[in-house]
C-alpha distance (Angstrom), angle and dihedral (degrees) to the residues before:
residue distance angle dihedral
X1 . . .
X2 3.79 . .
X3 3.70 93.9 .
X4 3.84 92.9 49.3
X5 3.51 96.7 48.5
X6 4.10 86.4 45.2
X7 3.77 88.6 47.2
X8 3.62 98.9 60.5
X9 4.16 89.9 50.0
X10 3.81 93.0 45.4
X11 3.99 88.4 57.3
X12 3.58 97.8 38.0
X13 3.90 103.2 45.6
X14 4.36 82.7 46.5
X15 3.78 85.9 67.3
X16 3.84 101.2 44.4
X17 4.72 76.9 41.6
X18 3.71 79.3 64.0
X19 3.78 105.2 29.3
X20 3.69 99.1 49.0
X21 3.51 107.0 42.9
X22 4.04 100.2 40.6
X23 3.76 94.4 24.7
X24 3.82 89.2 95.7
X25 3.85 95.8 40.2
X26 3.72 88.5 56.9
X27 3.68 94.6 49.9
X28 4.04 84.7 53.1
X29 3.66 89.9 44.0
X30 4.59 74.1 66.3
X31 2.92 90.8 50.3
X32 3.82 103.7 -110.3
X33 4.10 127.3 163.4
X34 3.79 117.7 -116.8
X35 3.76 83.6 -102.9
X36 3.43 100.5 53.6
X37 4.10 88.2 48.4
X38 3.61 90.2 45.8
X39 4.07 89.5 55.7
X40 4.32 88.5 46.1
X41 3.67 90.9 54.9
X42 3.74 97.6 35.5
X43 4.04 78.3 59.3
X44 3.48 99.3 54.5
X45 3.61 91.1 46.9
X46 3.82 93.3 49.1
X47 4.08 96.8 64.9
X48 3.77 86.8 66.1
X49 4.35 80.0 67.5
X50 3.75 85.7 69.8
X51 3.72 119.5 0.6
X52 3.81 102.1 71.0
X53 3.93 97.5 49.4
X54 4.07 88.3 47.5
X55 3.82 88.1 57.1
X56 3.51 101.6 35.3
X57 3.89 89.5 50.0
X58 3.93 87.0 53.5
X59 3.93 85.6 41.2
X60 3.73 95.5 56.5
X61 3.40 98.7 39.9
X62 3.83 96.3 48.8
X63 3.66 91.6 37.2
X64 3.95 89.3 -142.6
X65 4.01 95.6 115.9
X66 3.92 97.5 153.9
X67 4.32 88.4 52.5
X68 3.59 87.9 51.8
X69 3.96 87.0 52.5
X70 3.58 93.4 46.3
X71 3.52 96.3 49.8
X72 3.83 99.2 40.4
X73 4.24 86.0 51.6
X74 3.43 90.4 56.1
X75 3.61 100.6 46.6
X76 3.61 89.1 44.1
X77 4.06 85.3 61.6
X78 3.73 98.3 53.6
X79 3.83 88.1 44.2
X80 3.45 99.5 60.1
X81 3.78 91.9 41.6
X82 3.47 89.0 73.9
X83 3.89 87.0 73.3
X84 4.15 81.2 88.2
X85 3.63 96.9 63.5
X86 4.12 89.3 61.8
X87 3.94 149.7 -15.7
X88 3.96 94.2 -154.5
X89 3.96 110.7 135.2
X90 3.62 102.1 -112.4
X91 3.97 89.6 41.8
X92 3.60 92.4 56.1
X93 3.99 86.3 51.9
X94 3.56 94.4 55.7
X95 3.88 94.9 43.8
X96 4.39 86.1 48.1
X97 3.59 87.9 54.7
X98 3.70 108.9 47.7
X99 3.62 96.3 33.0
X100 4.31 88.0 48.1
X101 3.67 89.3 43.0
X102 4.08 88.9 61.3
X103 3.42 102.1 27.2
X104 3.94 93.5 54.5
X105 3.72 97.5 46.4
X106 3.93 86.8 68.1
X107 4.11 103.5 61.4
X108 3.64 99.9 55.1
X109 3.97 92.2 39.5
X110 4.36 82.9 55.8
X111 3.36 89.9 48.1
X112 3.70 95.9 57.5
X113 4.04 84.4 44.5
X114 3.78 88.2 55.3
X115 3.38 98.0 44.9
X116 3.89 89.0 54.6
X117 3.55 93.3 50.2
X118 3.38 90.5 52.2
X119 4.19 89.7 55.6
X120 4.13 102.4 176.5
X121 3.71 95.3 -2.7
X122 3.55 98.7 84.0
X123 3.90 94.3 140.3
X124 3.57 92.0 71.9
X125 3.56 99.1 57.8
X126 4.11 87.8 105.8
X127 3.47 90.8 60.6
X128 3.96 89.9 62.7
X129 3.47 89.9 39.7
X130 3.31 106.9 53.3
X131 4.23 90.9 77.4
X132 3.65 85.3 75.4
X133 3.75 91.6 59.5
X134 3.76 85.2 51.2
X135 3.73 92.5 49.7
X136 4.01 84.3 51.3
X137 3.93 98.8 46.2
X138 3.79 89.9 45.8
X139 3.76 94.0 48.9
X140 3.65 93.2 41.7
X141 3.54 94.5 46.7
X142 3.57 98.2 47.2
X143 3.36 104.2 39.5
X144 3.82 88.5 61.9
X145 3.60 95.2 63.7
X146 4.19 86.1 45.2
X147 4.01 92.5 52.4
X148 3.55 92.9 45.9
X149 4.14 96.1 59.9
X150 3.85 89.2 23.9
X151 3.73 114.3 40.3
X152 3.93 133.4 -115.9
X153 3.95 88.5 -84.4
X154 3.48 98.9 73.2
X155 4.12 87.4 66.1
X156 3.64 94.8 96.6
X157 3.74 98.8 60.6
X158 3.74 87.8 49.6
X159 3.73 87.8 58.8
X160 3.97 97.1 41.1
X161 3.89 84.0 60.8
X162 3.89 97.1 44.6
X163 3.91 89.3 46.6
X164 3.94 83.4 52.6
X165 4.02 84.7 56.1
X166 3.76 105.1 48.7
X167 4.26 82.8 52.4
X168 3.50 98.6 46.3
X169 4.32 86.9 45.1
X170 4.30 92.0 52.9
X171 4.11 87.1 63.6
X172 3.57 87.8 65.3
X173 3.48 104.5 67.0
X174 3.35 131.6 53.1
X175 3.17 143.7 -124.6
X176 3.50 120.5 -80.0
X177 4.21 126.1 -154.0
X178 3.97 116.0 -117.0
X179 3.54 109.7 -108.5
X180 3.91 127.7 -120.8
X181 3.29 119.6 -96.6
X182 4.10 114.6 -125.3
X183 3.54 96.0 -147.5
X184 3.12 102.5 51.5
X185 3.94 134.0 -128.4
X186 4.46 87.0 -15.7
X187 3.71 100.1 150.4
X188 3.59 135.3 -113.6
X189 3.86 90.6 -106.6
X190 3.51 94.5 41.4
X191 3.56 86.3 62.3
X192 3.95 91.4 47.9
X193 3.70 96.7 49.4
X194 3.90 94.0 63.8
X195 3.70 107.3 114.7
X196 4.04 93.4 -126.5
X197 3.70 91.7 48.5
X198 4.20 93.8 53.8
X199 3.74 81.4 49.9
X200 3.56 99.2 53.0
X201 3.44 93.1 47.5
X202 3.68 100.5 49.2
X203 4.16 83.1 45.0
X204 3.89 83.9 57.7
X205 3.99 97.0 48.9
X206 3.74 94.1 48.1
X207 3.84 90.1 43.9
X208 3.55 97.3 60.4
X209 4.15 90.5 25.8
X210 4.31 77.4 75.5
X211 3.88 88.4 51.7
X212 4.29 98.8 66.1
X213 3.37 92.3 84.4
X214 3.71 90.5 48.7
X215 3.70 98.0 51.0
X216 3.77 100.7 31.2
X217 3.61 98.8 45.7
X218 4.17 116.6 10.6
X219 3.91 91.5 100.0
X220 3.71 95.1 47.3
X221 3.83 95.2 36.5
X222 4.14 88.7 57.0
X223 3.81 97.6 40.9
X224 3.75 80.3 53.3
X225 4.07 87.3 56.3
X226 3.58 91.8 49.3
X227 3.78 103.1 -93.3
X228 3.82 114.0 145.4
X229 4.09 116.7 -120.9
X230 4.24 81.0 -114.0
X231 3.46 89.9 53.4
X232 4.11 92.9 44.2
X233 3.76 95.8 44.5
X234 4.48 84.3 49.5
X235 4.13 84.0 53.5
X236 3.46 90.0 53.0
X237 3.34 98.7 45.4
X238 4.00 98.2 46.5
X239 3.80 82.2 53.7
X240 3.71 89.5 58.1
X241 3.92 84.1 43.3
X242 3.51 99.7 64.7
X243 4.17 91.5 33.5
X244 4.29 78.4 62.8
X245 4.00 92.0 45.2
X246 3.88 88.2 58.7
X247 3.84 89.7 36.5
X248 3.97 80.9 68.6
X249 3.82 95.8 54.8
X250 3.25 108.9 34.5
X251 3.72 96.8 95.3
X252 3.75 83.5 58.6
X253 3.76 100.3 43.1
X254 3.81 95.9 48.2
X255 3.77 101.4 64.8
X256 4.05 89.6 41.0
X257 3.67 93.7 47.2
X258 3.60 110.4 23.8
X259 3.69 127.9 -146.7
X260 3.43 96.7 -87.0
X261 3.80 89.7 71.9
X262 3.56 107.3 36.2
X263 3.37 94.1 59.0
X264 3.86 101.1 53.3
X265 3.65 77.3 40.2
X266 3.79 86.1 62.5
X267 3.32 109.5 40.3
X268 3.98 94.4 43.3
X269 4.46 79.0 59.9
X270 3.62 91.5 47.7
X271 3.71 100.8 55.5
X272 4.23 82.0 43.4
X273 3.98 77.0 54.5
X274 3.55 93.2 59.6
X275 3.41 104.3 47.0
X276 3.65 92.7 52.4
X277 3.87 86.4 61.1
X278 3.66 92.8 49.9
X279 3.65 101.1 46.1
X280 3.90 109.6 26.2
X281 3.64 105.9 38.6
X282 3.67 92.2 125.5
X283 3.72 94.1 57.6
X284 3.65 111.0 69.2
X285 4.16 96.5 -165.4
X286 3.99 75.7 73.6
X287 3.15 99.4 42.3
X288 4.10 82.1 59.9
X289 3.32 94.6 49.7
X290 4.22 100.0 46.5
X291 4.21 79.1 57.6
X292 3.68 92.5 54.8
X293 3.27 83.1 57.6
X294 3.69 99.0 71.6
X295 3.34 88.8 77.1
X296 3.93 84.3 80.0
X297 3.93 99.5 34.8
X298 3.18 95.2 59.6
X299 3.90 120.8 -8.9
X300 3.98 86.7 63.5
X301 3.30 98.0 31.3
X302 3.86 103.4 41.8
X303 4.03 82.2 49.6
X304 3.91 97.9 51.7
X305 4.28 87.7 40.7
X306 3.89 91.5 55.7
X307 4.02 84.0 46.9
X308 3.56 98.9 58.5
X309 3.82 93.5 33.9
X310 3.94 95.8 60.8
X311 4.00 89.2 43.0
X312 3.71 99.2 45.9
X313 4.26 91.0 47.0
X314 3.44 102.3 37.0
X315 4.20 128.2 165.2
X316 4.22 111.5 15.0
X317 3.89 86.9 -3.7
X318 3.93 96.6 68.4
X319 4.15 89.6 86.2
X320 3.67 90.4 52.3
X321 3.86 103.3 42.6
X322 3.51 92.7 53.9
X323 3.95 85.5 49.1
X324 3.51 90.6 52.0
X325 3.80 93.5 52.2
X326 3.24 90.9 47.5
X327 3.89 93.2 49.0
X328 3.78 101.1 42.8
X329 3.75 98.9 43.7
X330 4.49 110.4 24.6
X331 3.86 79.0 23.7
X332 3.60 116.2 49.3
X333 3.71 96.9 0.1
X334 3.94 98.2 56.5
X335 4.34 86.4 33.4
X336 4.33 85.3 60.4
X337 4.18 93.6 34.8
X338 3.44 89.2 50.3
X339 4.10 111.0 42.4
X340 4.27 80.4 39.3
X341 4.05 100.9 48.8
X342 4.25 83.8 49.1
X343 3.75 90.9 57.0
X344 3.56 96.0 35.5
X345 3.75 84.7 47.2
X346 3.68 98.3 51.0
X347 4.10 94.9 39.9
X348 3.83 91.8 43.5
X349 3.28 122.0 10.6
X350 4.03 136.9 -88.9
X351 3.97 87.4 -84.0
X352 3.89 93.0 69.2
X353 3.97 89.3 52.2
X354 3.61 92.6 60.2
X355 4.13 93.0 43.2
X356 3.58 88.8 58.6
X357 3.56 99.6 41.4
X358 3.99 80.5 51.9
X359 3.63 89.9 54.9
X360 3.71 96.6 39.7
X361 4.26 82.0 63.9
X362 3.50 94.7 42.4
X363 3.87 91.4 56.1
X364 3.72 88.0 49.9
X365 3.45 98.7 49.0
X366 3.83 87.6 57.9
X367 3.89 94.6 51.8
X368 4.21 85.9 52.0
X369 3.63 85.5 49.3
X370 3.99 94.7 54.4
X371 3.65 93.8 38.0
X372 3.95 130.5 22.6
X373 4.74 91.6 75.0
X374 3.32 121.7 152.9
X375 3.86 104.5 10.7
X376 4.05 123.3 135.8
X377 3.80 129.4 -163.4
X378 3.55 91.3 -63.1
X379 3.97 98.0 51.3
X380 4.12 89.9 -116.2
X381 3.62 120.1 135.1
């Protein structure tokens, strides 16, 4: 079951390798304003708002999460094939948003699948994860060398044929029963309304409310500094790299440190992150360095989110905390950080972008600080 489960992640973090880093080069390569690419990816970030509670809500209540992945990978395919029939503006838009409002329903429903699977072994959910980051840093990686001789354009067949992957990787595992919940028949918003859950959730919109600028504009914002698209897809990837080195030691690090920890640890490195990016662009040593620190913007963070997630919405409620996550923080939080850092961009200048995204981490490192006490590996009190 480990190299299912590992499959589907390896596929599906190669597309988003290719989608996020050259997604904004292609839109230049159509010659789109930073506002107008700042609006497309604030779209594809905004279906994660609504699609991935819809699903999970039918997921949970059918029990039948690993159809609902199927059939959301495949529609997510023939969605974003329509990209061939046109590259006008308002096209593009409507192709973003249905093929983002499939394709992001399936990630948080896997997690919840993997998560299950993993039954009291929660801990080692990195070291299943961690494929996707290899899927990402080969895809990234590659794919820099490939635009370089070939051209932006020839992105979406690379993403037809990854799309085509995550699919064919969902037959292979099956389905998996929806687990009891412990406490009963508590509601979903019961769950919500807990004090530390609010917090964790606004922690998780402001964390990745810092990271628009980062995914909308990083490859665009270095090419503009003189970096070659080699030398931007090998960034990416050595971000990825060190995101996979703390993959391998989380299961270790969380029951030493706790979550408590980690993630102050994390969000103090992100706003560091930021900074970098704002005030060393020009020297690439830096540049190295701010990558390395994705390892702690999202390998650590991602791993001690997903933690607290599965403990705080526990039994019939897994589906939809993960959707939630996924919805408040890649949804809402990268839809906001990305349609702001284009204006902010375009009004004044790619160093603001980073500045806020700095302060955006900051703020949530204070909220963590004030609210997530007294909680182990599991998230239990």
């Amino acid at each position: 079951m480990y190299y299912r489960l590992s499959g589907f992640y390896l596929f599906y973090f190669a597309a988003l390798g290719a989608l996020v880093p050259y997604w904004g080069l292609y839109l230049k390569s159509l010659g789109y304003r930073p506002e107008q690419i700042g609006e497309l990816f604030a779209i594809l970030m905004a279906t994660k708002m609504l699609a991935p509670y819809l699903w999970a809500w039918i997921a949970d209540h059918t029990g039948r999460r690993m159809f609902i992945i199927r059939l959301v990978s495949l529609l997510a395919l023939f969605a974003f094939a329509g990209i061939y029939r046109g590259g006008g503006f308002w096209w593009l838009a409507l192709v973003m948003m249905a093929f983002s409002f499939f394709w992001n329903a399936a990630l948080p429903q896997f997690e919840a699948v993997t998560m299950s699977y993993l039954g009291h072994d929660t801990h080692r959910y990195s070291v299943i994860r961690l494929w996707g980051s290899v899927g990402f840093i080969v895809s990234a990686a590659g794919l820099g060398y490939v635009l370089q001789d070939q051209g932006a354009r020839i992105l979406p067949d690379v993403m037809v044929l990854l799309l085509l992957g995550i699919w064919l990787s969902s037959l292979l595992v099956p389905e998996q029963p929806v687990p009891v919940d412990p406490h009963g028949n508590r509601s979903i918003l019961g769950v919500i309304r807990q004090p530390v859950v609010l917090a964790l959730l606004l922690i998780c919109f402001l964390m990745q409310f810092s990271h628009g600028p980062y995914y909308t504009f990083y490859s665009i914002y270095l090419e503009a500094h003189g970096y070659s698209r080699v030398v931007i897809g090998q960034l990416w990837a050595l971000g990825v790299l060190a995101e996979i080195g703390v993959f391998l030691i989380m299961h270790r690090l969380l029951p030493r440190f706790g979550v408590r920890v980690l993630l102050l640890l994390s969000l103090s490195l992100t706003t560091v992150r930021w900074l970098l990016l704002a005030l060393f662009v020009d020297y690439a040593a830096w540049m190295v360095a701010a990558q390395i620190l994705h390892a702690a913007s999202f390998g650590v963070y991602h791993v001690v989110a997903i933690t607290l997630i599965h403990q705080f919405f526990p039994g019939r409620h897994q589906g939809r905390g993960q959707a939630l996550y996924s919805s408040l923080s890649f949804g809402a939080g990268g839809a906001a950080g990305s349609l702001v850092s284009g204006y902010s961009w375009a009004h004044f200048g790619p160093e603001s972008s980073y500045l806020l995204a700095a302060a955006a981490s900051t703020l949530a490192a204070w909220i963590a600080w004030r609210t997530i006490r007294g909680y182990d590996v599991r998230g239990s009190g």
